[in-house]
C-alpha positions as CSV (number, residue, x, y, z in Angstrom):
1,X,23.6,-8.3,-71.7
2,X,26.4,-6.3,-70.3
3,X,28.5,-4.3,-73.0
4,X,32.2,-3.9,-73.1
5,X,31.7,-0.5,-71.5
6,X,29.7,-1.0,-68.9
7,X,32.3,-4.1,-68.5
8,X,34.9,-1.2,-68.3
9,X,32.7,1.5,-66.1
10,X,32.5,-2.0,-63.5
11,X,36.4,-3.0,-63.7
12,X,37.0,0.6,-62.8
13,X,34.8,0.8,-59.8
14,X,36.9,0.5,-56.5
15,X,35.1,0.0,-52.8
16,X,36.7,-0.5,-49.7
17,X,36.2,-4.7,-49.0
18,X,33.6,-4.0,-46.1
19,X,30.8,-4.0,-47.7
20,X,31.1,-6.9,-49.7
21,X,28.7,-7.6,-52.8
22,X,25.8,-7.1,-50.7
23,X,23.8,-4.3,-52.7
24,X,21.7,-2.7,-49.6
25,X,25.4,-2.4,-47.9
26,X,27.1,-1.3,-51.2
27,X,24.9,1.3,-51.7
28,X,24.9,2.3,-48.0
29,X,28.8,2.7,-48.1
30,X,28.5,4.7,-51.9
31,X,25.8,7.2,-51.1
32,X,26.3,7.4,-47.3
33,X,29.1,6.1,-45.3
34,X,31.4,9.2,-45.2
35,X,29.5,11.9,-46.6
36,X,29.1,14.8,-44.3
37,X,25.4,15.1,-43.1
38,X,24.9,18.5,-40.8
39,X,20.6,17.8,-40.7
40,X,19.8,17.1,-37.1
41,X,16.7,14.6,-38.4
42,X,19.2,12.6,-40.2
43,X,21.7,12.5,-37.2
44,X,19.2,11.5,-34.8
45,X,18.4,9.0,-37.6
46,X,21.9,7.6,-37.3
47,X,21.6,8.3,-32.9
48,X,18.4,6.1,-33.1
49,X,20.2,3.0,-35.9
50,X,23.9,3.2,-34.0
51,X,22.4,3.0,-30.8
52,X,20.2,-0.5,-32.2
53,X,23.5,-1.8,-33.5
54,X,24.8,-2.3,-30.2
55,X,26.3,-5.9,-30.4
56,X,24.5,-6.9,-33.8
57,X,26.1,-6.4,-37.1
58,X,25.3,-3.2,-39.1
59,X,23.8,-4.8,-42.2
60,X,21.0,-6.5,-39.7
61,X,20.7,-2.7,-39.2
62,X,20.1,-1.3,-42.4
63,X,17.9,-4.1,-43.5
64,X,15.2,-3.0,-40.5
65,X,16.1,0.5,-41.7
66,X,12.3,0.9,-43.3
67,X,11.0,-0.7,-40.3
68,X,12.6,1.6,-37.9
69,X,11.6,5.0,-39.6
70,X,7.9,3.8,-39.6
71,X,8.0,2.8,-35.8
72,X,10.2,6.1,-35.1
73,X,7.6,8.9,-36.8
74,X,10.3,8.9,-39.3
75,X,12.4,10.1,-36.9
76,X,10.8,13.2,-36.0
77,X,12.7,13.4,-32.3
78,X,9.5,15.4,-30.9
79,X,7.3,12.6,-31.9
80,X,10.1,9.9,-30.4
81,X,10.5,12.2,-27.0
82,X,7.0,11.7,-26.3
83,X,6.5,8.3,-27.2
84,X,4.4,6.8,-23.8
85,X,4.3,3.3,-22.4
86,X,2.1,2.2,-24.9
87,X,4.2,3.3,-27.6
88,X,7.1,1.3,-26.1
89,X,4.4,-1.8,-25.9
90,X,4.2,-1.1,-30.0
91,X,7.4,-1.1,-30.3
92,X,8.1,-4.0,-28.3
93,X,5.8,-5.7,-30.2
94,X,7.2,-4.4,-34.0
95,X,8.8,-7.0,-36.0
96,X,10.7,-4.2,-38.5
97,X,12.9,-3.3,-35.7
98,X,15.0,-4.6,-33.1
99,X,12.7,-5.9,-29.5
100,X,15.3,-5.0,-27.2
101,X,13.0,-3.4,-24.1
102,X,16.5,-1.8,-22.9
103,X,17.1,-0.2,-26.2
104,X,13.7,0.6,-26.8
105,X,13.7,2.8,-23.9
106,X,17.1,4.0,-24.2
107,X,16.0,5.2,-27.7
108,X,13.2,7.3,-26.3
109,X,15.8,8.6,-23.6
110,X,18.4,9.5,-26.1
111,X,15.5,11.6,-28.0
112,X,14.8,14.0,-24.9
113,X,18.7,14.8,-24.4
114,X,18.9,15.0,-28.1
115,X,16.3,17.8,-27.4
116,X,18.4,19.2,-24.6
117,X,21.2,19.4,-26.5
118,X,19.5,21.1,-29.3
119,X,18.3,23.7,-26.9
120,X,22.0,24.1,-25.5
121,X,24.1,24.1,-28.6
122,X,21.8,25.5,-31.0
123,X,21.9,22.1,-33.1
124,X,22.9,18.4,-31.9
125,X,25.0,19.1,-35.2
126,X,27.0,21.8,-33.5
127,X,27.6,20.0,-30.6
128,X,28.8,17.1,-32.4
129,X,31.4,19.2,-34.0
130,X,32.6,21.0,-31.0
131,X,34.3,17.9,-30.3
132,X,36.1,18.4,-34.2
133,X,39.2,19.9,-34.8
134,X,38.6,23.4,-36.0
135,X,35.0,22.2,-36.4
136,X,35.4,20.0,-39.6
137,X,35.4,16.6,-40.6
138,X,38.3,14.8,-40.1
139,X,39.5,12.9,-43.8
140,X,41.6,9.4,-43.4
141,X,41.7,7.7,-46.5
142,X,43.6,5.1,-44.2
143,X,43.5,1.3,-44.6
144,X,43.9,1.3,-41.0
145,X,40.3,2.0,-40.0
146,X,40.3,1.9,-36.1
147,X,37.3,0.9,-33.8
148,X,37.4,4.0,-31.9
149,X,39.4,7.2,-31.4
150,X,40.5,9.8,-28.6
151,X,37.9,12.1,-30.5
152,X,35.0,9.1,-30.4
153,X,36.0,8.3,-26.5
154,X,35.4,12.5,-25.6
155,X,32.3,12.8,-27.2
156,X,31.0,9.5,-26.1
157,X,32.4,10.0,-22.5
158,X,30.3,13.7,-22.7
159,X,26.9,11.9,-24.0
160,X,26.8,9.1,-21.3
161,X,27.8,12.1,-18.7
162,X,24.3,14.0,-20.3
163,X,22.8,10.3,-19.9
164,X,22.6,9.0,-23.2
165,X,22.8,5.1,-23.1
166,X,23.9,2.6,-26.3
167,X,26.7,5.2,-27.6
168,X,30.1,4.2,-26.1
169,X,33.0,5.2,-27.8
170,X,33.1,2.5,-30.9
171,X,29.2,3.0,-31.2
172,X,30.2,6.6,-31.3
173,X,32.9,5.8,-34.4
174,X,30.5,4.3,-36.0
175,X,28.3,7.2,-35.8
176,X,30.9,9.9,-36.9
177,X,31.8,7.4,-40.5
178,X,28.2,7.1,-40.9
179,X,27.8,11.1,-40.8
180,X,31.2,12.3,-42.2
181,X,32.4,13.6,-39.6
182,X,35.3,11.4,-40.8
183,X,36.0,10.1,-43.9
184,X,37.7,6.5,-43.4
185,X,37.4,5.1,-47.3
186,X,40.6,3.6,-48.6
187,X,42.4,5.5,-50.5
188,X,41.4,3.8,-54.1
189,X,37.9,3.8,-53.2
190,X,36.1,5.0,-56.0
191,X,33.8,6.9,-53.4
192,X,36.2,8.8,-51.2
């Protein structure tokens, strides 16, 4: 039975619209979506889920989230760099994640540049934010949420350049809201 308080504590709760009243996407956008995340596991979490998105909705996604950190050594990019053909056969063959053969590969691709970039920069989270101005997050609070940005196009333009594939410049956006390195919640969001 739901008091008059917790009636109150619900009223005042503002989200942006996106994520509906779906709770594995409204949790996703209150715990996650915008908060800065500097970890290089947890970006090339994101690298490995952003790059699967490609063309598919993100809540499709999330709900193979589980799936993908048990078929990607949770995420351990060493492990994913040295996945062999007969990992990619497992994969192929895993209904908790996306089959796509092209993505599959392009994911175990991405994990040895990730590596190379490491190795370059120091972190894949200091290159990332070489791209930001004065190195930090950018904050919108905009209702005007845009698909992609001169930022998102630079960074994405440098990646396919150092041959990463499924990370063009909206994939990229994506990417950067999912990891803080903007902040795009409407201004009344309870969760800015």
């Amino acid at each position: 039975m739901q008091t008059a308080n917790s009636k109150l504590q619900t009223q005042e709760i503002k989200r942006c619209t996106w994520p509906g009243a779906d709770p594995l996407y409204m949790d996703y956008h209150d715990n996650e979506w915008g908060k800065e995340v500097h970890d290089d596991k947890k970006l090339f979490e994101f690298l490995v889920l952003e790059s699967a998105q490609a063309g598919l909705s993100w809540i499709t996604i999330l709900r193979r989230r589980e799936g993908y950190r048990k078929a990607y050594a949770d995420f351990d990019v060493q492990k994913v760099a040295a996945f062999d053909d007969e990992d990619v056969a497992r994969l192929l063959n895993d209904e908790g994640i996306i089959r796509n053969r092209l993505k599959v590969l392009s994911s175990i691709n991405n994990a040895k540049l990730f590596i190379e970039v490491q190795k370059e920069f120091g972190s894949f989270d200091k290159y990332l934010y070489s791209f930001m101005p004065n190195g930090k997050p950018i904050v919108n609070y905009t209702t005007a949420i845009p698909a992609s940005t001169p930022i998102s196009d630079a960074i994405s333009k440098d990646m396919k350049k150092r041959g990463f594939k499924f990370f063009g410049t909206t994939i990229c956006y994506a990417h950067m809201q999912a990891t803080g390195m903007v902040n795009d919640h409407l201004p009344d969001c309870s969760f800015k």
